[in-house]
DRENPA-3360 file (N, C-alpha, C; in nm, 2 decimals, always signed):
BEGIN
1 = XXXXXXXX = -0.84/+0.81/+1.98/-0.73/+0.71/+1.96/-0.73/+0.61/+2.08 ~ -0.73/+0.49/+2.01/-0.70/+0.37/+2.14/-0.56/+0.30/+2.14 ~ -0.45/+0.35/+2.23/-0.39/+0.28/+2.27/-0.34/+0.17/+2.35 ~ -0.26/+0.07/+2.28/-0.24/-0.06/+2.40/-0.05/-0.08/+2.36 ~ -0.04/-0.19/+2.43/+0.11/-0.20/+2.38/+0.09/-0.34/+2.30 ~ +0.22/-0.32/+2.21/+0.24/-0.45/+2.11/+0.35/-0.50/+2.13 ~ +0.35/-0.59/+2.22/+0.52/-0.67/+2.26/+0.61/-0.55/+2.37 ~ +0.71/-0.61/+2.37/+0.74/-0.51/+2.47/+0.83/-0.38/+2.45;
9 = XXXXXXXX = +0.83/-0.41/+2.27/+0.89/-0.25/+2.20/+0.79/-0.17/+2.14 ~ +0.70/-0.16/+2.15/+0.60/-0.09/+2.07/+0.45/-0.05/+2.12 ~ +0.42/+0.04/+2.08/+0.30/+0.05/+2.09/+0.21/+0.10/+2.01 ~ +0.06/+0.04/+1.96/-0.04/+0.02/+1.88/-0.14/+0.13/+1.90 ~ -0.15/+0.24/+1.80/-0.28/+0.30/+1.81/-0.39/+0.24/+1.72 ~ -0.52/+0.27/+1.79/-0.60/+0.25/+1.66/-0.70/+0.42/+1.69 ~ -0.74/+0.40/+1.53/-0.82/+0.51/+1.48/-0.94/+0.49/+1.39 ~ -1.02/+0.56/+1.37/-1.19/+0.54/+1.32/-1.18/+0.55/+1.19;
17 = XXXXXXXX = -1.06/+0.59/+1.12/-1.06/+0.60/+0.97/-0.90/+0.60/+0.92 ~ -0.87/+0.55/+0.79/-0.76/+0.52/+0.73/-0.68/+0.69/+0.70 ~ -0.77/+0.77/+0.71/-0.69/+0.92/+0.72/-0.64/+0.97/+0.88 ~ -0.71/+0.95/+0.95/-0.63/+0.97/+1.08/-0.52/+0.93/+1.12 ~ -0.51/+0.76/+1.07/-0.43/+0.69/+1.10/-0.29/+0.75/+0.98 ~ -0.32/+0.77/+0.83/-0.21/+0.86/+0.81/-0.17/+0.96/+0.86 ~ -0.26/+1.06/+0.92/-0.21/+1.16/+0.97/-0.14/+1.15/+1.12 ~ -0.19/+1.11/+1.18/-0.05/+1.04/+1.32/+0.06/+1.00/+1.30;
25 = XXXXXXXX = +0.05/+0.90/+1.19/+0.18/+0.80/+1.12/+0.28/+0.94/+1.12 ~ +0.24/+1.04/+0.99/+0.30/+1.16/+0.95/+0.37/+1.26/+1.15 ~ +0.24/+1.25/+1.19/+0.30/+1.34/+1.31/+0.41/+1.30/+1.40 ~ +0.39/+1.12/+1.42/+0.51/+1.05/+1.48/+0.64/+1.06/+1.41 ~ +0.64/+1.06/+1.26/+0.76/+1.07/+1.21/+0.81/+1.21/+1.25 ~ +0.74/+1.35/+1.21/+0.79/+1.40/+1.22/+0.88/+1.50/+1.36 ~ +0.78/+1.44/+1.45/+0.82/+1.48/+1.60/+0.92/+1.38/+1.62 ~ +0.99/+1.22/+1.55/+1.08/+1.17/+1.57/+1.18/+1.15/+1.73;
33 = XXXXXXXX = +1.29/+1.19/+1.75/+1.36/+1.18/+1.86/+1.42/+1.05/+1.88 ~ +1.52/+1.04/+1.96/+1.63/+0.90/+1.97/+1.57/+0.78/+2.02 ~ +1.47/+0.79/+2.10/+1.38/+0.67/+2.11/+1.29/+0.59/+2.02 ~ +1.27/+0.68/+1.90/+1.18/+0.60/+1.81/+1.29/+0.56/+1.71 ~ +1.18/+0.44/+1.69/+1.29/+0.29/+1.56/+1.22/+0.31/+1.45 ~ +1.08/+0.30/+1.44/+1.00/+0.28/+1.32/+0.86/+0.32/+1.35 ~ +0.78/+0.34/+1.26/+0.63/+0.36/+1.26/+0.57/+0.29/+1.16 ~ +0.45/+0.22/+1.15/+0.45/+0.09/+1.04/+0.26/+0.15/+1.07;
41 = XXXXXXXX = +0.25/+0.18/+0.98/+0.06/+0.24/+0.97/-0.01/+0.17/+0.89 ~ -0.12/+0.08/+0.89/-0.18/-0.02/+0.80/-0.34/+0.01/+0.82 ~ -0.39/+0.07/+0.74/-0.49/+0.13/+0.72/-0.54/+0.20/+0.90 ~ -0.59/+0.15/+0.92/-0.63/+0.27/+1.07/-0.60/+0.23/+1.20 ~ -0.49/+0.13/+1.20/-0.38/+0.15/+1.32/-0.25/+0.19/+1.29 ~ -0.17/+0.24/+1.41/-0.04/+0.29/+1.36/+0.05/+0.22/+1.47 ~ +0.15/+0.15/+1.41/+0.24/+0.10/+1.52/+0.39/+0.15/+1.53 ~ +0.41/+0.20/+1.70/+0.50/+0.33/+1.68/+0.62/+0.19/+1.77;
49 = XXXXXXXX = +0.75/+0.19/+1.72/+0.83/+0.09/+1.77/+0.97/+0.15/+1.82 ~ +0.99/+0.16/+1.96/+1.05/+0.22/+2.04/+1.16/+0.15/+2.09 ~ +1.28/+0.18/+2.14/+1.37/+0.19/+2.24/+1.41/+0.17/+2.37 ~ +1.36/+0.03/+2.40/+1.40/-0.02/+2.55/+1.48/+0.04/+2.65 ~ +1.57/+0.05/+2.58/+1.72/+0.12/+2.68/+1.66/+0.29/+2.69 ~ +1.59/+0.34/+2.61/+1.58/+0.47/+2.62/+1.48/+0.56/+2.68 ~ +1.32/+0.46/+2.67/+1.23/+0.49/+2.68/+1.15/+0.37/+2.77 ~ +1.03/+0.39/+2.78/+0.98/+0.28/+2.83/+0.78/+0.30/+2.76;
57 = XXXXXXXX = +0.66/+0.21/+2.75/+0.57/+0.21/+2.71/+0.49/+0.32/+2.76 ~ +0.53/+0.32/+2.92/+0.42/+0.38/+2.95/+0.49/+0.57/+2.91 ~ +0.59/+0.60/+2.94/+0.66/+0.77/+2.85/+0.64/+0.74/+2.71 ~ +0.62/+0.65/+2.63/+0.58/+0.64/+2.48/+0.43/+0.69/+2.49 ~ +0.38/+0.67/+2.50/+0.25/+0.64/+2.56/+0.17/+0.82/+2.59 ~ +0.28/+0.83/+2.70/+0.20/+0.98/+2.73/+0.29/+1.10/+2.60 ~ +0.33/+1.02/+2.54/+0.41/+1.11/+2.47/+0.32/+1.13/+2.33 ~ +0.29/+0.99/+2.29/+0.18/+0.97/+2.17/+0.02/+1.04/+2.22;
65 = XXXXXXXX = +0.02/+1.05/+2.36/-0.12/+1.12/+2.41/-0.10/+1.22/+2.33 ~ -0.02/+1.32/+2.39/+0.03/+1.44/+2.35/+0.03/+1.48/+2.25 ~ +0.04/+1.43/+2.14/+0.10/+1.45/+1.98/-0.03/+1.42/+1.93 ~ -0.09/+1.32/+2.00/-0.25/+1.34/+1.96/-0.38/+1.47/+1.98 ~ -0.33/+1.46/+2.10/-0.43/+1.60/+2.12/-0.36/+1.69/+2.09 ~ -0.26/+1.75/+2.03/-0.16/+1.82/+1.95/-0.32/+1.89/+1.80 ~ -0.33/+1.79/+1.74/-0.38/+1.78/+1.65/-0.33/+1.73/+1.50 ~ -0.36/+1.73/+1.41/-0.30/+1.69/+1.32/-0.20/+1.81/+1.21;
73 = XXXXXXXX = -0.06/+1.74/+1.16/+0.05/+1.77/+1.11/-0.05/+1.83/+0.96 ~ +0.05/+1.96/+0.91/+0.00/+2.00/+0.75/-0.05/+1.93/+0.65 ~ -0.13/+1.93/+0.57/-0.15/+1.84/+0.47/-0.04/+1.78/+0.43 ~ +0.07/+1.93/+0.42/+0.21/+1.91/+0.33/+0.23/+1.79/+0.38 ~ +0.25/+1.82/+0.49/+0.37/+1.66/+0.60/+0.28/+1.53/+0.55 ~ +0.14/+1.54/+0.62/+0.10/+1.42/+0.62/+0.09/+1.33/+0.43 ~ +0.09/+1.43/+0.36/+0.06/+1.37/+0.20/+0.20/+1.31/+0.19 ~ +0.17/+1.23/+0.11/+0.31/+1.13/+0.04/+0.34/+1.16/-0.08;
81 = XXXXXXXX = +0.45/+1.07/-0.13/+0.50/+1.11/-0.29/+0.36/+1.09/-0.36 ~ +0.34/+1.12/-0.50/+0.26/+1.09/-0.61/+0.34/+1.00/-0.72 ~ +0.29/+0.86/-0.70/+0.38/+0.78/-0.79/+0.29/+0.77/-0.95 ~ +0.34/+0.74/-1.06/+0.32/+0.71/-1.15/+0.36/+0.58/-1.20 ~ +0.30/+0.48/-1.23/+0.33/+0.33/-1.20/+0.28/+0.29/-1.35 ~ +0.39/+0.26/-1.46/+0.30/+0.23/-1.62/+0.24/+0.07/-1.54 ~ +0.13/+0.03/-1.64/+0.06/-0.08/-1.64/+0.02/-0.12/-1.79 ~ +0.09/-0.26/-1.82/+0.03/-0.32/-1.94/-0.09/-0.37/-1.88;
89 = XXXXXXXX = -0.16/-0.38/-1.94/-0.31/-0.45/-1.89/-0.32/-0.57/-2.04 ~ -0.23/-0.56/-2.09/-0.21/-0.69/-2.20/-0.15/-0.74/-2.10 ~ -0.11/-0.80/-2.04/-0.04/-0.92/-1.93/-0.14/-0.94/-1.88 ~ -0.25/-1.00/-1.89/-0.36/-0.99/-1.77/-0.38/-1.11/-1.82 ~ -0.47/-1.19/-1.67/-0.50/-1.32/-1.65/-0.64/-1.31/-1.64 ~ -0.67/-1.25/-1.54/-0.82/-1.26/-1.49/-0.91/-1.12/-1.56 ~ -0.90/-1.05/-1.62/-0.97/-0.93/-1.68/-1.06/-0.98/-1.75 ~ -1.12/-1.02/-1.83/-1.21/-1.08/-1.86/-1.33/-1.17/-1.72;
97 = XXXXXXXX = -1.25/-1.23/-1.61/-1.30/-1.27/-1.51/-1.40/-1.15/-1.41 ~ -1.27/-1.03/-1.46/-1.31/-0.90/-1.36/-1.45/-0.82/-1.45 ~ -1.45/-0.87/-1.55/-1.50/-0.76/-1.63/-1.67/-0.83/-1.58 ~ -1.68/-0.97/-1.62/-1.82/-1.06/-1.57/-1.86/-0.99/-1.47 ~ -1.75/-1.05/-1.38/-1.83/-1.04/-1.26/-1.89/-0.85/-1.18 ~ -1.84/-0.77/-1.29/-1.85/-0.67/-1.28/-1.95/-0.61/-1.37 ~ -2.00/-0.68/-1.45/-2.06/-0.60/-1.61/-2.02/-0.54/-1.65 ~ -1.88/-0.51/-1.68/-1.84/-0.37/-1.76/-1.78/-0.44/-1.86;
105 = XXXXXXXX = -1.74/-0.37/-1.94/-1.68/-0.45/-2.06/-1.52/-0.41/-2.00 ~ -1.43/-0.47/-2.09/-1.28/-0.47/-2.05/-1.22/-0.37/-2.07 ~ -1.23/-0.30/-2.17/-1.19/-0.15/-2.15/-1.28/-0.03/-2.03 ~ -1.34/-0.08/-1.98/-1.44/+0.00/-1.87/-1.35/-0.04/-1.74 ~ -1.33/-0.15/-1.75/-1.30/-0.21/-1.63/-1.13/-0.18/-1.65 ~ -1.03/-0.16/-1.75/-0.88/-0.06/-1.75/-0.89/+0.10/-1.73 ~ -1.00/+0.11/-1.81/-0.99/+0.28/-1.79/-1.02/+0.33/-1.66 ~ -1.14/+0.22/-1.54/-1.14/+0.30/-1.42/-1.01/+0.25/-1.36;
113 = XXXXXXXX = -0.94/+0.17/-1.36/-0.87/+0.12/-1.30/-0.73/+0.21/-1.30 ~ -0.71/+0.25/-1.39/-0.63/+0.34/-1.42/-0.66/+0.47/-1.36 ~ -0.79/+0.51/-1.40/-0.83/+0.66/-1.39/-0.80/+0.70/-1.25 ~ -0.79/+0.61/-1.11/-0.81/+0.64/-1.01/-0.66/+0.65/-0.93 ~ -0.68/+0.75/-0.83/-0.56/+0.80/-0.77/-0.57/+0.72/-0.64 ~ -0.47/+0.60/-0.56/-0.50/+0.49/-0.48/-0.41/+0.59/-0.37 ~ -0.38/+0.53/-0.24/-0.34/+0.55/-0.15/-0.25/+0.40/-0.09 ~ -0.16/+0.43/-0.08/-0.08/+0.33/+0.01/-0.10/+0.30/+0.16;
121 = XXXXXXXX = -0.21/+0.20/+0.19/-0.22/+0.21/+0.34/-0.17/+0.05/+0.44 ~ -0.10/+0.03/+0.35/-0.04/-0.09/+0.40/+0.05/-0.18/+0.33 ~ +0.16/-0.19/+0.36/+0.25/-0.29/+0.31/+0.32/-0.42/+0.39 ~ +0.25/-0.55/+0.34/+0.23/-0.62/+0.42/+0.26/-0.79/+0.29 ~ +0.23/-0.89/+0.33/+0.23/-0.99/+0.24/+0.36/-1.06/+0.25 ~ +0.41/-0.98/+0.18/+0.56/-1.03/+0.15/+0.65/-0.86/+0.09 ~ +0.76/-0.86/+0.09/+0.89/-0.71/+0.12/+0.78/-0.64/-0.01 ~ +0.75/-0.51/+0.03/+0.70/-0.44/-0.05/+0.57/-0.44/-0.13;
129 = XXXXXXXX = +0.50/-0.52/-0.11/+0.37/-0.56/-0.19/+0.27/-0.44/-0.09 ~ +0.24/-0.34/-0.18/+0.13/-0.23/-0.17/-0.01/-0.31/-0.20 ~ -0.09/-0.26/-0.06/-0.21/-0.27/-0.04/-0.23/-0.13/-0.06 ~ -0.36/-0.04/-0.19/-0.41/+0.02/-0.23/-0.56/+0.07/-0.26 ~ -0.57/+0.16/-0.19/-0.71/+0.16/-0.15/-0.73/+0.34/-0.19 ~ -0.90/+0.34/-0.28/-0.98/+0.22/-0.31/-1.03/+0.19/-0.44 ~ -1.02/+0.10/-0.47/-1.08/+0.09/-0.63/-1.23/+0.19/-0.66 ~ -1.24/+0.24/-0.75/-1.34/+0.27/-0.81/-1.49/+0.15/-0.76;
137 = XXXXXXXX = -1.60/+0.22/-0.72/-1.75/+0.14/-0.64/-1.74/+0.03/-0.77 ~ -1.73/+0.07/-0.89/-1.79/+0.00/-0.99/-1.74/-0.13/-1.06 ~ -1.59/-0.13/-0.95/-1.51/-0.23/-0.97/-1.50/-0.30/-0.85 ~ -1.57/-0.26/-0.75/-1.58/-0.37/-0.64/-1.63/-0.44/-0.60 ~ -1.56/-0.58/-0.50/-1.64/-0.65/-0.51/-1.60/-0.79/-0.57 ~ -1.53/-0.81/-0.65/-1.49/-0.91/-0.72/-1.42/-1.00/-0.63 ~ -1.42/-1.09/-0.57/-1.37/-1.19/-0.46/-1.19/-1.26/-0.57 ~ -1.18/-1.34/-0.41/-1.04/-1.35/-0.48/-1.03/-1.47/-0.58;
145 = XXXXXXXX = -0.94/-1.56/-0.60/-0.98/-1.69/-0.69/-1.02/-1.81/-0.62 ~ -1.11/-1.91/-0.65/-1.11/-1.98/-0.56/-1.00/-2.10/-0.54 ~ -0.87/-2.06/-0.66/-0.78/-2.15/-0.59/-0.67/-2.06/-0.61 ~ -0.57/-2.04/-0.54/-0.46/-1.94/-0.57/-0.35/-2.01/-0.62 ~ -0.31/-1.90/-0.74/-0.19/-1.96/-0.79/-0.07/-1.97/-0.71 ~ +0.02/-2.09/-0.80/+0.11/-2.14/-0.70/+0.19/-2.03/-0.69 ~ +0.24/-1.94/-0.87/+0.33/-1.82/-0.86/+0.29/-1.73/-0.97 ~ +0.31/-1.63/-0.90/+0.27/-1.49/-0.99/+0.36/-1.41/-1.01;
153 = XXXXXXXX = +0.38/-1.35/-1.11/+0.49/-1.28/-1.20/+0.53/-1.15/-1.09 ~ +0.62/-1.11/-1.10/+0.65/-1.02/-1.07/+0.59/-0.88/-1.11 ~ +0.54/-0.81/-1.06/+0.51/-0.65/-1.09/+0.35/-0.66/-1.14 ~ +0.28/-0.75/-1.13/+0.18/-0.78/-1.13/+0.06/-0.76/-1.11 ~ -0.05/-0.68/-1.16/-0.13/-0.58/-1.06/-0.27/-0.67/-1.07 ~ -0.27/-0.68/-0.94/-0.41/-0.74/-0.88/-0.54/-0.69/-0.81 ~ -0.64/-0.72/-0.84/-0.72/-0.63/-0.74/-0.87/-0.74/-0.64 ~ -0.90/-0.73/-0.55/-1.03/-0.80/-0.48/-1.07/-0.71/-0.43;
161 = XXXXXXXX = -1.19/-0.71/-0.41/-1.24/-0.64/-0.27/-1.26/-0.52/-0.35 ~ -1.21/-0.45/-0.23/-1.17/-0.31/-0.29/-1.07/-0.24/-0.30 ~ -0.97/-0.31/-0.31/-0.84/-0.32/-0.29/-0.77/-0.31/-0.42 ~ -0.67/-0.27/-0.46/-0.58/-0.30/-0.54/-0.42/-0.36/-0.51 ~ -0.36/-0.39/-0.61/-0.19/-0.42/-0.53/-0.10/-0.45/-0.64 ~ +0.01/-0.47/-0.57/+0.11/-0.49/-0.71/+0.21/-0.63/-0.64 ~ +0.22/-0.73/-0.68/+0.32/-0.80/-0.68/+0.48/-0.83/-0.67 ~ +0.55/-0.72/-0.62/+0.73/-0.72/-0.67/+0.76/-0.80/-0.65;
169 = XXXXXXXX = +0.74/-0.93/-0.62/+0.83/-1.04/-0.60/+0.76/-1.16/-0.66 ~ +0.82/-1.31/-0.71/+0.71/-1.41/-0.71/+0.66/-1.47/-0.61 ~ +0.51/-1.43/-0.62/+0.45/-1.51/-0.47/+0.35/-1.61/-0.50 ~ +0.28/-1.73/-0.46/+0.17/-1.72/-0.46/+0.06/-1.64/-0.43 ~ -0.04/-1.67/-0.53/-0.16/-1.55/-0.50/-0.26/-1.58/-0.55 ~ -0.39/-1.51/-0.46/-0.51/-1.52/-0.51/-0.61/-1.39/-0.59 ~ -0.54/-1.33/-0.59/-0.60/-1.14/-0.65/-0.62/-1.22/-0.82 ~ -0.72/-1.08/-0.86/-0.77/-1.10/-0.98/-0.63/-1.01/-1.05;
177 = XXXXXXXX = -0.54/-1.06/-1.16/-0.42/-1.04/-1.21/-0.51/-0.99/-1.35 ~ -0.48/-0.84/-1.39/-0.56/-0.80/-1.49/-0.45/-0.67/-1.58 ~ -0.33/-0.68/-1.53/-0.22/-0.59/-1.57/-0.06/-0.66/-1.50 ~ +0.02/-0.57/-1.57/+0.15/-0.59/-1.48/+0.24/-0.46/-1.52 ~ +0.33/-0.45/-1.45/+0.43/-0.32/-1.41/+0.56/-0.36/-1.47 ~ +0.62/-0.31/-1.58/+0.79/-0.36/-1.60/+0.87/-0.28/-1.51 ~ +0.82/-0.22/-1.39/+0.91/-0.19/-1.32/+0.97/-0.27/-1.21 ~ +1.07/-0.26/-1.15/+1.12/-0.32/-1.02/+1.06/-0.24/-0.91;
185 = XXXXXXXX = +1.00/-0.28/-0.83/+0.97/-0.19/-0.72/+1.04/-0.26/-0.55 ~ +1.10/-0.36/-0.55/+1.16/-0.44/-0.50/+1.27/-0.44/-0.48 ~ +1.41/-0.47/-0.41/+1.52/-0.50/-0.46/+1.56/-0.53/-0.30 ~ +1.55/-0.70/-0.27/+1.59/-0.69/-0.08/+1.72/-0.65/-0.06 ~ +1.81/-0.72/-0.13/+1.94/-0.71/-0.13/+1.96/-0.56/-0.13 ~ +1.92/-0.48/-0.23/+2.00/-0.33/-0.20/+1.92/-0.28/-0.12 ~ +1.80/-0.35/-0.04/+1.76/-0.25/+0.04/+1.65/-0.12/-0.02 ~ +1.58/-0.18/-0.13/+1.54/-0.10/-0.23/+1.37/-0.09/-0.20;
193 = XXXXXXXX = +1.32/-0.06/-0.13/+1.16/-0.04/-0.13/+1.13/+0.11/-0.13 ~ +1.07/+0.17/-0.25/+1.04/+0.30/-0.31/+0.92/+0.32/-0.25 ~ +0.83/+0.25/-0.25/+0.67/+0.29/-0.16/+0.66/+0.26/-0.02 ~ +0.60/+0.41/-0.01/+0.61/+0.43/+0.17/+0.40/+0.41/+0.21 ~ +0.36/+0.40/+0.26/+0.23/+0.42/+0.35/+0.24/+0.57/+0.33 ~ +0.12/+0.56/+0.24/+0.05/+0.75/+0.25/+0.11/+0.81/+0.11 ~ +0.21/+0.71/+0.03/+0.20/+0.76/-0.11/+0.10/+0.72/-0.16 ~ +0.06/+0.81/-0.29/-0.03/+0.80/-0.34/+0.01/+0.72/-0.50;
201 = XXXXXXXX = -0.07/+0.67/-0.58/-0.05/+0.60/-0.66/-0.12/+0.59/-0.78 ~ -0.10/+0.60/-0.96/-0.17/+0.61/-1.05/-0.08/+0.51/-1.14 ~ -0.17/+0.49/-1.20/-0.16/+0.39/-1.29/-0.15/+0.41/-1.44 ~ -0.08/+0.44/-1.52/-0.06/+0.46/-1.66/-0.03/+0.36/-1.75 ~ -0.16/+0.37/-1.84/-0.16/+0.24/-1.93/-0.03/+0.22/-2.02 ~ -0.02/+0.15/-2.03/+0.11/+0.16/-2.17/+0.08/+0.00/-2.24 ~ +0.14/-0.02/-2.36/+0.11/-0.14/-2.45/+0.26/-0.19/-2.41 ~ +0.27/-0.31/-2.51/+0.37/-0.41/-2.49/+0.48/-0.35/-2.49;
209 = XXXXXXXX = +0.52/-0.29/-2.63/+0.63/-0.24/-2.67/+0.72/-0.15/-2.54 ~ +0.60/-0.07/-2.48/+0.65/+0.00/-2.40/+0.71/-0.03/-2.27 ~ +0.63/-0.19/-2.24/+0.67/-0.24/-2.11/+0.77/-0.31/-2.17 ~ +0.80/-0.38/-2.29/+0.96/-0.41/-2.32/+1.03/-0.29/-2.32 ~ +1.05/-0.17/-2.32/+1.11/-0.11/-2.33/+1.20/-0.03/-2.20 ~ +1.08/-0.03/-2.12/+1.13/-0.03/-1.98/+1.11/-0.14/-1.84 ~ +1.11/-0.29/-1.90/+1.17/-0.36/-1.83/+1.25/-0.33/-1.69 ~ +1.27/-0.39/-1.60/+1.41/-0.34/-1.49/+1.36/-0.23/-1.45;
217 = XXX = +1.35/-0.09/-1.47/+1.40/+0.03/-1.46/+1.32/+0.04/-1.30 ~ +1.39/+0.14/-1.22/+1.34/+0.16/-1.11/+1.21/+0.24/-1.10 ~ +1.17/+0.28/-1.02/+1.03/+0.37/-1.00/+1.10/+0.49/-1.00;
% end
């Protein structure tokens, strides 16, 4: 683990792989205490945000040594919820774009997209937009567009790289848009963000009817 400080409330680990970095994330929460504010883990650093009045970087510091050479928290702890997320993949923009540049035909390119169980390793962009990792080899690769739209629907699932993600808000964007979600996963005002870093995430197809049908509804 390499530690430094990040501003003068926090401090930044980094780690050799995006499971370490979950499993610290998990250890810091659960060792907790009145000096810690937040822990924010984005694929293999973890940023632990502390308590001026209470604590100071360098007792954060020997404290996060500790908890490191501790070793790592139970699977239990460190694993996250398992979400189920419906996906029309009739709302899609670029699937046919994904499917080219991929050689798969367009039901090859829904069925892995679906089939695969993601990880939440960063939420970043804009309030709630999951960065999910990692798509299926056979779908990666696909670059982003080369002009980004000005706005993208809400609940929106996109993928580049090797990345997947979902849209809860209108944003502009450049991801290949090949499904969307009738659910809300968003809500600033009530304070409503349902996905944490280190849930895990699946994708269930559903047709139109169904995404009219559950429109709104929460996760």
């Amino acid at each position: 683990m390499q530690l430094q400080p990040l501003g003068d409330q926090a401090a930044l680990a980094y780690f050799p792989d995006e499971g370490a970095a979950l499993q610290f994330a998990a250890a810091v929460r659960r060792a907790g205490g009145p000096w810690l504010l937040d822990v924010v883990q984005a694929y293999t650093s973890v940023a632990v945000f502390f308590d001026l009045d209470r604590t100071s970087f360098r007792q954060v510091a020997e404290r996060l040594q500790a908890l490191h050479a501790g070793g790592s928290p139970p699977a239990a702890v460190m694993q996250g919820k398992l979400r189920s997320i419906p996906c029309c993949y009739e709302f899609q923009l670029d699937l046919h774009r994904v499917a080219e540049r991929t050689g798969l035909a367009a039901d090859d390119v829904m069925r892995l997209h679906a089939g695969t169980e993601y990880t939440v390793y960063a939420i970043g962009f804009c309030p709630g937009f999951p960065y999910l990792g990692y798509l299926a080899p056979a779908l990666c690769g696909v670059p982003r567009l080369a002009r980004p739209r000005l706005q993208v629907e809400p609940g929106s699932v996109g993928l580049t790289g090797r990345q997947t993600g979902i849209y809860p808000l209108v944003r502009p964007g450049g991801w290949n848009l090949i499904g969307r979600t009738p659910l809300e996963l968003v809500n600033v005002a009530d304070g409503y963000f349902p996905l944490r870093t280190g849930d895990r995430v699946r994708f269930v197809r559903i047709d139109e009817a169904e995404f009219r049908r559950l429109a709104g509804q929460r996760l």
